[in-house]
N, C-alpha and C positions, 0 to 999 in steps of 0.2 A: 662518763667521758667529761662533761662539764664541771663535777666535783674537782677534774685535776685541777681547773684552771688558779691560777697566783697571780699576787699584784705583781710580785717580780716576774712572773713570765708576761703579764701585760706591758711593765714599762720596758721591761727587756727587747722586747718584739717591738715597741712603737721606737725605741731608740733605734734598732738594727735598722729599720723602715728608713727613718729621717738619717741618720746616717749612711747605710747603700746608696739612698738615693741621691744625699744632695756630694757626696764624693765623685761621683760617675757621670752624672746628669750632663754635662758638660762636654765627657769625651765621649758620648753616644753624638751628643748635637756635631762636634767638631766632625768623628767618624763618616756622619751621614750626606754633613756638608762637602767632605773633601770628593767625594764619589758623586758630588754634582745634585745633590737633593735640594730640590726649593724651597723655601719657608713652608711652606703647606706640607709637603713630603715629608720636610725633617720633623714636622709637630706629630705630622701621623704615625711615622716609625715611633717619636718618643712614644706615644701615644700606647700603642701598641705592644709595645718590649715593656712597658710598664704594668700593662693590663696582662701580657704572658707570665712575668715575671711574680705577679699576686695571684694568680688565678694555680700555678706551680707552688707558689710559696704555702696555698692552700691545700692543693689536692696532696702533694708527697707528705706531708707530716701526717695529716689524716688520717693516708691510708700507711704510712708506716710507724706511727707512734714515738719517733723520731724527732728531732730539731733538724730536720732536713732542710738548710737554708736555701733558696733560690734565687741568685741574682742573672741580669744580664754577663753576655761575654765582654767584660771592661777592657780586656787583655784584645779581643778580638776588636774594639770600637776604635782602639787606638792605633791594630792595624792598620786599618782604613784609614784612621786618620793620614798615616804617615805614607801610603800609598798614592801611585798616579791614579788620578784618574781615568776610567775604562771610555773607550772609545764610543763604545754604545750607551754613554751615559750612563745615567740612576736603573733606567732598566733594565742594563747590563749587570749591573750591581746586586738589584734585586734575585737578577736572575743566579748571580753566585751565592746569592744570601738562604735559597731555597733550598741549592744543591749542597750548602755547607749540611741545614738543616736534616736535610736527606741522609746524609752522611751518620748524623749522631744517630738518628731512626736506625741504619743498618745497624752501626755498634750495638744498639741495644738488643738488637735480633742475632749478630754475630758476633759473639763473644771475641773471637780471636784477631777481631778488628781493637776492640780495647786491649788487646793483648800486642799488637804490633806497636800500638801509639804508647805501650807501657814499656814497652822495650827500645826504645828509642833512648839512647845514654843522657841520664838527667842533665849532665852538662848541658848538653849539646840543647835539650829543649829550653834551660834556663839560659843561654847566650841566644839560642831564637828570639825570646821572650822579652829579656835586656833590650836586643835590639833593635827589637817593634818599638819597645818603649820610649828609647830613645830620643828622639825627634823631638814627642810631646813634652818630655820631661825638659827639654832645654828651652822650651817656649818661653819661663818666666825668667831667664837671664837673657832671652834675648828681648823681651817685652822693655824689662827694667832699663833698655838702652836706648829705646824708644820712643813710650811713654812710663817714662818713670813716674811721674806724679796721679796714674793711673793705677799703675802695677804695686806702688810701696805698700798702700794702703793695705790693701788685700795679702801680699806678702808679710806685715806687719802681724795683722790679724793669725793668717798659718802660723806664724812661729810661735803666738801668744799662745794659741792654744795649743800647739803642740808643746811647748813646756808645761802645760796645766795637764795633758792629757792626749795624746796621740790620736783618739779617736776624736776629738773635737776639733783636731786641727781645721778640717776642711768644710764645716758646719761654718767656725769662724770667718772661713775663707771667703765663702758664699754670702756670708750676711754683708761682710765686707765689701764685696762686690754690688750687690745690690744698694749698697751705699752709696757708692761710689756712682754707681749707674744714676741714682737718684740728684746728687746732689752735679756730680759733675759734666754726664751727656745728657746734653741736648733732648731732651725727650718729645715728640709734637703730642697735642693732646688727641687726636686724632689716634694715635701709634696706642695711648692709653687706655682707649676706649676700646681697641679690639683687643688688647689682654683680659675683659673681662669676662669672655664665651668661655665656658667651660669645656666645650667640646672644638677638636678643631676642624678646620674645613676641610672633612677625609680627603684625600690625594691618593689612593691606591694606584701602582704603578703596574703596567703588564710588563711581567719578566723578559727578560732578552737572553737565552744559555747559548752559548758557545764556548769553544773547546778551551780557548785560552784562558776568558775571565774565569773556570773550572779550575785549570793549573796555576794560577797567579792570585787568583783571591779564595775561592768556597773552600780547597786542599789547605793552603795556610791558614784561613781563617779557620777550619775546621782543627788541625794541629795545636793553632796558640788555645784555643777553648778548651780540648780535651788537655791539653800537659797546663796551663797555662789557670785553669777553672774547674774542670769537673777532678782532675786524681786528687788535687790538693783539697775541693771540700770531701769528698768520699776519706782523707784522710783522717782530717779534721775531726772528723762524726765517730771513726773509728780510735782514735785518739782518746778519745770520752768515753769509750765502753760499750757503744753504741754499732750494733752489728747493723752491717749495710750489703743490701744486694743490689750488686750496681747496675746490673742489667734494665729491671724495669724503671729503677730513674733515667735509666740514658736514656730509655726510649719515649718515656713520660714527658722528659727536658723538650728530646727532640721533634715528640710529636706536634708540641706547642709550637716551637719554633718555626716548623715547616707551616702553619696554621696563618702564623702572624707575618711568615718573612714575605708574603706578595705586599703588603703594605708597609715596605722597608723596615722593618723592626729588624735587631740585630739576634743573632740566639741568644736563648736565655740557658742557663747550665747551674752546677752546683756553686754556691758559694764558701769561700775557705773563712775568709775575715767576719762574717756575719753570723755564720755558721760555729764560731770561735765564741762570738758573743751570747749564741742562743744556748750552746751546748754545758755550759760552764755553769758554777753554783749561783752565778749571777743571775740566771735566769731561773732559781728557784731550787731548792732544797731537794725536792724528790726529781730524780733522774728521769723517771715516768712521765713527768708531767711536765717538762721543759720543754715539747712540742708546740704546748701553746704559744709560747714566743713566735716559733716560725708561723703557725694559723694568721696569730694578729700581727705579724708584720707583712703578710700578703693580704690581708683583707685594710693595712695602711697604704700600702703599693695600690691595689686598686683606687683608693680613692685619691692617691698622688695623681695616677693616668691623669685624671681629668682636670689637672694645673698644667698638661702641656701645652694647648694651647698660648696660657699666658707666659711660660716657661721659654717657649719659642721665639714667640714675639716678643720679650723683653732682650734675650739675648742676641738677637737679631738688630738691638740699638747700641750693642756696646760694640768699641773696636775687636776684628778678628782677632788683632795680637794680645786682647784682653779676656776673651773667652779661652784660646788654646792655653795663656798663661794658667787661667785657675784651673784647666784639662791637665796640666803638666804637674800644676801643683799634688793632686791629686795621685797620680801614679810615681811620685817621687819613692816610698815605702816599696813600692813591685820592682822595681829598677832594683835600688840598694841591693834585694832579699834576690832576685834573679841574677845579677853580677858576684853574690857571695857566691852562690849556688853551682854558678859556674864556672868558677877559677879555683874550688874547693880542690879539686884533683892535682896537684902539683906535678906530676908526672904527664898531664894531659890538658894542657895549655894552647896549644897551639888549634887545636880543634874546635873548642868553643868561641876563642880567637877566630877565628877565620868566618863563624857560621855569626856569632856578635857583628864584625866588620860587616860583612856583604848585606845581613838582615840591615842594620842600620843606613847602611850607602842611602838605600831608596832607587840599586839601578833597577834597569829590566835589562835583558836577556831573550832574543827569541820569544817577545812576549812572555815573559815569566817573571813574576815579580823575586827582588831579592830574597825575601825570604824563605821561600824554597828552595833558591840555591844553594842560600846559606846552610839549610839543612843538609841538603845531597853532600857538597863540599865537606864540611864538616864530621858528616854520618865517615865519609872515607877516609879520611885520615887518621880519625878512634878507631876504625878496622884495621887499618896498616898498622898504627901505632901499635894496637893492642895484639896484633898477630904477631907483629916481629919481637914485641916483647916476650911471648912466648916461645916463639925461635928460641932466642937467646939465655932463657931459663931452664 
């Protein structure tokens, strides 16, 4: 087993690590915060999804021999981000964050549960996906109107490295940020001194279930994670040669998730982008042994967990319009690749249209958040559409 290991699947795996993390880190904090979580909470969730996320990134490759990557639901943090807040607060939240969790546990046990979420018309789940995103993705144009001499710096940095390298875009971002935090807010030395715990002051929330935060949050959040994060890394993997049975990750993903989500952590699930990185010759010559990438990049995730507390609290000094900026920056690439995805059908326009629009709004409905609507809505008019076209052929 340890004969496999390579430097290229070591640096591979510690790049995938520092790049997952420091690309997302940001829309988990925004997500956790828009659902009412306090500085304590939101460290603990980071805390948390970070520790599920390495503890996964560990177990699946292990026991599959695989580059099975494991990231948080990014897709899913940005839901939340972009959602009202739940009347029963964070422990309302919690409480849909468990049943999402629940949710992925049945898939794994019932197949024909990932069968219904796989047949759902890829449009229609990439204009969901678009739509969720949306919100966050315009942060940094509405930052830049703002505080511009906040936002350029950090904007500056993404494009540099995104010309250098697409994958460093948002590394650059980050560093830039924390530049910016240093030189230009206000920091009390006081606020300095508690980013130095490595652990943060746990905040475990007792869950709150009710029927609606069920239909408005844990059902969509569970949707954007499965079309959104697990089809696309199970493709990924299989893309590369790499046979996957998707069953015991779904249930592996979910079982963690259910574990972690009483202490607000968001699910954790398959990753596509990371997964792209560990699968590939980059990560080392022999196919067999490119697993090691994903091992040491969850045994990097675990020792990331224990920077949330200072991760928290430093982010908790900068402006919110400058935290959702580098959250938006980051899903700029998800948007683009979900809007191709979903206007690809020329004949079937109008239905990803409708399910993009509504998902995006941010209304509710009979307590139900848009993005379920947007689905329902949407689901019907690819049915009509696609019936009457058969009529007529």
């Amino acid at each position: 087993m340890f004969r496999k290991i390579s430097a290229s699947a070591m640096y591979m795996g510690l790049l995938a690590a520092f790049v997952g993390y420091s690309a997302s880190f940001a829309i988990v904090l925004a997500g956790m915060t828009a659902m009412g979580a306090s500085g304590a909470q939101a460290a603990t969730g980071l805390f948390f999804a970070t520790i599920g996320m390495g503890v996964c990134s560990i177990w699946l490759p292990a026991v599959t021999r695989t580059p099975a990557a494991v990231a948080w639901s990014t897709p899913g943090a940005a839901f939340l981000a972009s959602t009202a807040a739940l009347p029963g607060g964070f422990g309302e939240a919690v409480g849909a964050l468990v049943c999402c969790a629940g949710l992925i546990v049945l898939t794994g046990f019932i197949p024909s549960l990932g069968r219904i979420v796989a047949s759902l018309p890829k449009p229609i789940a990439s204009a969901l996906l678009a739509g969720v995103l949306l919100k966050l993705c315009l942060a940094p144009a509405v930052a830049l109107g703002t505080i511009p001499l906040l936002v350029l710096p950090v904007l500056s940095a993404w494009l540099i490295g995104l010309t250098w390298n697409r994958l460093a875009a948002m590394p650059f971002a980050v560093v830039a940020f924390m530049v910016v935090l240093y030189f230009v807010v206000d920091v009390p030395v006081t606020e300095v001194q508690t980013t130095a715990a490595f652990l943060p002051n746990f905040a475990p929330v007792s869950p709150v279930f009710t029927l609606s935060a069920f239909i408005s949050v844990a059902l969509p959040l569970y949707l954007v994670t499965m079309a959104g994060q697990n089809i696309p890394g199970f493709a990924v993997l299989e893309l590369n040669g790499y046979a996957v049975d998707r069953q015991p990750l779904l249930f592996k993903t979910g079982l963690v998730s259910l574990l972690i989500a009483p202490f607000g952590a968001i699910p954790v699930n398959m990753s596509a982008i990371t997964a792209a990185m560990m699968a590939g010759k980059d990560a080392g010559a022999d196919p067999a042994g490119r697993y090691w990438a994903a091992i040491i990049s969850g045994m990097a995730f675990i020792l990331l967990a224990f920077a949330a507390a200072s991760i928290t609290s430093l982010a908790s000094l900068a402006p919110v319009a400058l935290i959702t900026a580098v959250a938006g920056l980051a899903l700029i690439p998800a948007l683009v690749g979900s809007i191709s995805s979903a206007f690809k059908e020329t004949d079937q326009l109008e239905a990803p249209a409708l399910t993009f629009l509504i998902a995006a709004s941010g209304m509710t409905l009979f307590g139900v958040s848009g993005a379920l609507w947007g689905i329902v809505a949407g689901t019907i008019i690819w049915i009509a559409k696609s019936h009457r076209r058969q009529k007529t052929s």
